[in-house]
C-alpha positions as CSV (number, residue, x, y, z in Angstrom):
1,X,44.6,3.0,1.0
2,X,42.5,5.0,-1.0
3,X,40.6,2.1,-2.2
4,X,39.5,1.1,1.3
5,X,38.2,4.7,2.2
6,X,36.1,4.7,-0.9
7,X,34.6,1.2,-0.3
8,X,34.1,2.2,3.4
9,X,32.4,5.4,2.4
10,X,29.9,4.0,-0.3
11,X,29.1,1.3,2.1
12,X,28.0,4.3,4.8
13,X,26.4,5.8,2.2
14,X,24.2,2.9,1.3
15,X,23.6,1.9,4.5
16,X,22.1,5.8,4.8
17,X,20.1,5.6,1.7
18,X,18.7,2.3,3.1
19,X,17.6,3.3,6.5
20,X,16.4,6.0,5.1
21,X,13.9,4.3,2.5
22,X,13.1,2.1,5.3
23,X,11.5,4.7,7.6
24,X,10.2,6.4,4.8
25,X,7.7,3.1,4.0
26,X,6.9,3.1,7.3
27,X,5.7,6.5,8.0
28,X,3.7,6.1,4.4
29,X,2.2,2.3,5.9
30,X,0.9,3.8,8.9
31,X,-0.7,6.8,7.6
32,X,-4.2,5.1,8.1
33,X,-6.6,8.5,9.2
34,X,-9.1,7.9,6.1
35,X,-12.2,6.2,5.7
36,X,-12.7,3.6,2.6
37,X,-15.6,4.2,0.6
38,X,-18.6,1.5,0.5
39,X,-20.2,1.0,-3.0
40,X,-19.8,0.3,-6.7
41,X,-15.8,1.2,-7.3
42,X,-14.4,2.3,-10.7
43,X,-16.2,0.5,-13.6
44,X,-17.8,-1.9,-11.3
45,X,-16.2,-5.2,-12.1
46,X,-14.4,-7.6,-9.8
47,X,-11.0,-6.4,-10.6
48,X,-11.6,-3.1,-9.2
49,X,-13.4,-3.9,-6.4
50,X,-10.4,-6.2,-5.3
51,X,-7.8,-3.9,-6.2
52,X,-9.3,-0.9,-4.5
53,X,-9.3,-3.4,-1.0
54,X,-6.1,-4.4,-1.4
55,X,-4.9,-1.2,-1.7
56,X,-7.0,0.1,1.4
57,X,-5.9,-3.3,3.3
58,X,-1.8,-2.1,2.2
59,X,-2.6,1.3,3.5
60,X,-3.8,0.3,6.8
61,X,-7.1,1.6,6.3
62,X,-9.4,-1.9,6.9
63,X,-8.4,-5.1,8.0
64,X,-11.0,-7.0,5.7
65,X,-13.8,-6.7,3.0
66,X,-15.9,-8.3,0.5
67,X,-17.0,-7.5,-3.1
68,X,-20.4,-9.2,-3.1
69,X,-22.0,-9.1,-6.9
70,X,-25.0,-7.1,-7.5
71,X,-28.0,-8.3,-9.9
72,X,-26.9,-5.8,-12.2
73,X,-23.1,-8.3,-12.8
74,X,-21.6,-5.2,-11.2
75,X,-19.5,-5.8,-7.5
76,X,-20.6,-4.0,-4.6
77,X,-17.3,-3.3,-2.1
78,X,-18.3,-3.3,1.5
79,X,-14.9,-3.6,4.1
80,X,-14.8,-4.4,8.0
């Protein structure tokens, strides 16, 4: 008898902890009131510039962008 009380009571638990996560990603997804920066980002290279998009596209905060590459070999971010 015990047993069952304890397997029903970490399975509420979990199912808590999981709804829980789950609304906490969302509020974090949609907290999109910033405006990416335009411009050479970090050091410049391709990496960076892609990175920093993807992690503005994640956020919410563009829905597209290019790193176009300057004459200079650095990568110039510009998003839409």
């Amino acid at each position: 008898m015990h047993s069952i009380k304890r397997k029903a009571a970490v399975a509420a638990g979990s199912l808590a902890v999981a709804v829980g996560i789950s609304l906490f990603g969302a509020g974090a997804a949609s907290a999109g009131d910033f405006t990416p920066r335009e411009g050479v980002i970090g050091d410049g290279s391709l990496q960076a510039c892609q990175t920093y998009g993807n992690t503005m596209a994640q956020q919410g905060a563009l829905t597209g962008y290019t790193c176009t590459k300057l004459s200079n070999g650095k990568y110039y971010f510009n998003w839409y």
